[in-house]
GUFIVO-214479 format. One record per residue (C-alpha): x, y, z; residue in one letter. Coordinates in steps of 0.02 Angstrom, whole numbers, plus 32768, in hexadecimal, padded with zeros to 4 digits. Layout:
XYZa ...
END
This chain:
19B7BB312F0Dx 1992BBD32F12x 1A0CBC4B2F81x 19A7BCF32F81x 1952BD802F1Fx 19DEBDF72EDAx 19ABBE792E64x 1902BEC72E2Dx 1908BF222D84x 189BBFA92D5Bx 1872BFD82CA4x 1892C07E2C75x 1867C0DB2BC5x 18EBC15D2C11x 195FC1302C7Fx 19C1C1C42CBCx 1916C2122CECx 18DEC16F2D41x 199AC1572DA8x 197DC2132DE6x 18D1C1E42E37x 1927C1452E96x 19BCC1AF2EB1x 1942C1FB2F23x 18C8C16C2F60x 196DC1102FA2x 19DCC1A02FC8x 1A69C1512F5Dx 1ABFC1782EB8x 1ABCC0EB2E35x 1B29C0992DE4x 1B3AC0992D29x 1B34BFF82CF6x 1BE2BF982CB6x 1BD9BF8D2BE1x 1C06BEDE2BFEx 1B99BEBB2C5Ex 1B02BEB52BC5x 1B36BE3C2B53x 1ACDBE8B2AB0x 1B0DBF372ADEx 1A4BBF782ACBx 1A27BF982B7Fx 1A57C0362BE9x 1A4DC0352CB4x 1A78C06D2D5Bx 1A71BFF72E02x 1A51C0282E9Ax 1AA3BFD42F2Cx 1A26BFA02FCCx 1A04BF3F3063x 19C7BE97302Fx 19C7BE952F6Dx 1A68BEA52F1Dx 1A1ABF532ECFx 198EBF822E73x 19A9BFB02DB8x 195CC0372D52x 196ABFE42C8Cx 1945C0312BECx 198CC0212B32x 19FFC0822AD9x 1977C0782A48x 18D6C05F2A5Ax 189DC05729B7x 1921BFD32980x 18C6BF22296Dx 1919BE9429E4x 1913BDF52997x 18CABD662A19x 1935BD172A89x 1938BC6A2A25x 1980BCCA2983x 19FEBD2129F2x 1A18BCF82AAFx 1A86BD6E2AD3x 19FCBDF02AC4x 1981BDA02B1Ex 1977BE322BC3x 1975BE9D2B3Ex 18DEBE522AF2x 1888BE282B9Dx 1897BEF12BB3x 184FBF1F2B01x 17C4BED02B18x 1796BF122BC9x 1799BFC82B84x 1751BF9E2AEFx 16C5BF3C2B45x 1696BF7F2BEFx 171CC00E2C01x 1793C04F2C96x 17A0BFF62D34x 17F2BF662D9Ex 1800BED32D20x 188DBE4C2D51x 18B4BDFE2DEEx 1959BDA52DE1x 196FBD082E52x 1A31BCB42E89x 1A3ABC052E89x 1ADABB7E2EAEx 1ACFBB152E10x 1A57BB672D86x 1A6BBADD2D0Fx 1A14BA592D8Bx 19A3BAD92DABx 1960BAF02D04x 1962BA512CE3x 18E9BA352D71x 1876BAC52D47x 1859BA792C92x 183FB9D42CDCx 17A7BA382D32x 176FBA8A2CA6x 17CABB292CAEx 1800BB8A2BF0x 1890BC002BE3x 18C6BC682B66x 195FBC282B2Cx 198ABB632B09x 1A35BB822B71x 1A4FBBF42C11x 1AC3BC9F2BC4x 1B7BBCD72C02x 1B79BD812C4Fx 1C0FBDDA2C96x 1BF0BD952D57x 1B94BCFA2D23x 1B1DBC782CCFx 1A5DBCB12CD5x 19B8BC722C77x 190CBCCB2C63x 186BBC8E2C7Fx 17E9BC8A2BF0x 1788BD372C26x 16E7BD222BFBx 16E0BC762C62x 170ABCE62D08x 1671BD5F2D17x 16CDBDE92CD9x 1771BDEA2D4Cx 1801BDB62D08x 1867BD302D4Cx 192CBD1C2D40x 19A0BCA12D6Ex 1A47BCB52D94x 1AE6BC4A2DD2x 1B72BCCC2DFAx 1C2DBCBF2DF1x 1C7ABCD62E95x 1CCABD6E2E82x 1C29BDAB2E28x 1C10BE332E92x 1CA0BE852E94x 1CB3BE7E2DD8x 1BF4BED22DC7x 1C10BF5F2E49x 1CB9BF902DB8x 1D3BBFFB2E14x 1D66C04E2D85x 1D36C0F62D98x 1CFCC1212CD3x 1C85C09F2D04x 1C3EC0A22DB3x 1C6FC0F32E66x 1D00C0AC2EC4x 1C7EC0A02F4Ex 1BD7C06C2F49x 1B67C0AF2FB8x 1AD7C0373003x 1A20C07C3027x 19FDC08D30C2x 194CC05A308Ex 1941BFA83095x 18E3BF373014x 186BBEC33078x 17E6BEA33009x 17B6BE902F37x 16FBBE6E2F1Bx 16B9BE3A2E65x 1612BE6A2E46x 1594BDBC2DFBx 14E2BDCB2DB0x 14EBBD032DFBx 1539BCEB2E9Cx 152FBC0A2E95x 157DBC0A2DD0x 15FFBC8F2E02x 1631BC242EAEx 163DBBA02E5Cx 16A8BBC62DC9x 1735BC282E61x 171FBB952ECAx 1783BB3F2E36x 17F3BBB92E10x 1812BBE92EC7x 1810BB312F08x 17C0BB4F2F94x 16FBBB602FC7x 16BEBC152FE1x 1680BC473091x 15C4BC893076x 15B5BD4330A7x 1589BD633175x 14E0BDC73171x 1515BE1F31F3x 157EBE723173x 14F7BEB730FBx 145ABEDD317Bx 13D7BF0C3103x 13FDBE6630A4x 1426BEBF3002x 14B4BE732FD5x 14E9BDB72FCAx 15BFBD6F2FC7x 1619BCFA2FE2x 16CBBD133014x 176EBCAF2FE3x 180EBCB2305Bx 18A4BCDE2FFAx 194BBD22302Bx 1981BDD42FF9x 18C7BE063037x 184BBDE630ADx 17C8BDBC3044x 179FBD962F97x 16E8BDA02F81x 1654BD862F11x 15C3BE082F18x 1520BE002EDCx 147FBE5F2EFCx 13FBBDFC2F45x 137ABE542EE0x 13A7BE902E3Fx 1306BECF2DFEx 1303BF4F2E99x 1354C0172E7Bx 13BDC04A2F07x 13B7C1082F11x 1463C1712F04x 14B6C1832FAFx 1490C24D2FB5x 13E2C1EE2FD0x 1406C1533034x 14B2C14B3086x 149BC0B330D1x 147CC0603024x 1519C0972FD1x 155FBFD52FCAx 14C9BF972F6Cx 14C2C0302EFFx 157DC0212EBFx 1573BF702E9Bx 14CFBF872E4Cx 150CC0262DE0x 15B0BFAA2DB2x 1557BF2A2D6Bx 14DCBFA52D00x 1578C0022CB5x 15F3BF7A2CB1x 15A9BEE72CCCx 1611BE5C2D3Bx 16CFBE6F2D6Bx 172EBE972DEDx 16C4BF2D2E3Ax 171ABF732EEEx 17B5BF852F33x 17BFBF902FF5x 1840BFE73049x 1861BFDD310Fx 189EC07D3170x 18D7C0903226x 1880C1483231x 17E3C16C31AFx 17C3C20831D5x 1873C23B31C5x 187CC1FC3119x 17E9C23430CDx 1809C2DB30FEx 18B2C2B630A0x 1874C2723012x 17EFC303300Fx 1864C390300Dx 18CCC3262F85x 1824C3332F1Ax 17DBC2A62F32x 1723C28A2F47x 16D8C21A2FB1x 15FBC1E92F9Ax 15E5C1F93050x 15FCC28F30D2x 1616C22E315Ex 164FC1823173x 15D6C0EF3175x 15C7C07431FFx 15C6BFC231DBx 15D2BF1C3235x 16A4BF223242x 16C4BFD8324Cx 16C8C07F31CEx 16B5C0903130x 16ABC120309Dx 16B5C0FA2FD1x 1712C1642F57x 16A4C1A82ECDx 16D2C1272E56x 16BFC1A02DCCx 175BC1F52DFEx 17A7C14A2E06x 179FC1172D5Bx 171AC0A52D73x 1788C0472E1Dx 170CC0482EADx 1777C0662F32x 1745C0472FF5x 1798C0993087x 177EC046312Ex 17A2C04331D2x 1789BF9B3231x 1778BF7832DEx 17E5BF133342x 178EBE813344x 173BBEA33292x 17A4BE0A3242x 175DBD8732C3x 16A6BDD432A8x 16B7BDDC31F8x 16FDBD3231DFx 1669BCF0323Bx 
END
């Protein structure tokens, strides 16, 4: 079974550059991540500690340019691998969404049953844990991890030691409630996460895109409020830049997504108690946002970080209403 969403990974070419951007999108330092932690010794990273997912992890290797054998030829590199060839084929961005389970052996088991392909015969030994990938290019671009933790996992990731990370972490303040992948093919892409989810997706309210642009379907899991599926309705029509249409800045980022990097994971939503009050944070930090004002939508505010400045992460601000979660679950 699966117990919640816990980490999303984001692929970084440089990752000092990409953990001072999130330093400032979630107000929190990261974490550098433990040495034992990766297993080939080729990956460097920071975590960042929020509401709902474990953290969110900026990824990138030590050397780029140094070929990673496949996971069958040596398992232990396997994330490693996974990363390579999302920078090598479709560049920076959010790339892995790690999953907990209880038992992850009778959980594979029951995914190959189904049909499902990992990358490695055997699940690998980490320092908190057991985990297995899934087989990328079955998942429409978004990575999918496994993982059965040791139960004092946690506390041996966070590492006390202070050469290695802070004696306290600090948690965002900016909570993770949603991770959308973009799909050219809504029905194929439901149907593969129905599998690897076990459970059936909810289809997208309409109330939720009004011009009918966009097309979802959403999947409960814990650690967020929604994973969803997005496609665009009509992918042969241009949506114009939001300096030109505000109110068509959804469509256009998921459309601009899958022209530059085709399908993945494609937004990150984050949930504030004040919106105004943190963009005008975030803006005197440096950070630029594509619209001036906030946009209304059917649950409450929102406003999207120019995902250039992002590192190709297209990251959502909003602001929900009180009874947004009722509505939206509609």
């Amino acid at each position: 079974m699966i117990k919640q969403a816990y980490v999303l990974e984001l692929a970084a070419r440089d990752v000092e550059a990409e953990a001072r951007t999130f330093t400032t999108v979630l107000g929190v330092p990261g974490i550098p991540m433990h040495p034992d932690m990766d297993t080939s010794g080729a990956i460097i990273a920071r975590h960042f500690t929020t509401d709902g997912l474990y953290a969110i992890g900026t990824q990138g290797l030590r050397d780029p340019q140094q070929p990673i054998p496949r996971p069958r030829e040596a398992p232990e590199k396997k994330e490693a691998w996974v990363l390579q060839q999302r920078l090598r084929q479709q560049g920076e961005g959010a790339y892995l969404l790690g999953l907990l389970v209880d038992d992850l052996d009778r959980h594979a088991a029951e995914l190959r049953q189904q049909g499902v392909r990992f990358t490695t015969d055997a699940p690998v030994r980490n320092m908190v844990g057991r985990n297995i990938t899934v087989e990328p290019s079955t998942t429409f671009g978004a990575g999918i991890l496994y993982t059965e933790h040791d139960a004092d996992a946690y506390a041996r990731w966070i590492a006390t030691d202070p050469a290695r990370a802070p004696h306290e972490v600090h948690r965002s303040s900016r909570r993770v409630y949603a991770i959308h992948v973009a799909v050219h093919d809504l029905g194929a892409a439901a149907a593969v996460f129905s599998r690897l989810l076990q459970a059936e997706g909810v289809p997208m309210h309409s109330e939720l895109d009004a011009a009918g642009d966009v097309v979802g379907v959403h999947f409960a899991v814990g650690g967020v409020q929604s994973l969803g599926l997005v496609a665009l309705r009509d992918p042969t029509h241009r949506y114009p830049p939001p300096n030109v249409d505000p109110g068509r800045v959804g469509p256009w980022l998921l459309q601009r997504h899958l022209d530059t990097a085709g399908a993945g994971i494609f937004l990150l939503g984050l949930l504030v108690d004040d919106l105004d009050a943190h963009v005008a944070t975030l803006r005197q930090g440096g950070v630029k946002f594509l619209l001036d004002q906030p946009l209304r939508c059917a649950v409450g505010w929102n406003n999207f970080i120019d995902p250039t400045t992002t590192h190709g992460v297209t990251v959502l601000l909003a602001q929900h209403d009180p009874e947004a979660h009722a509505r939206w679950a509609l």
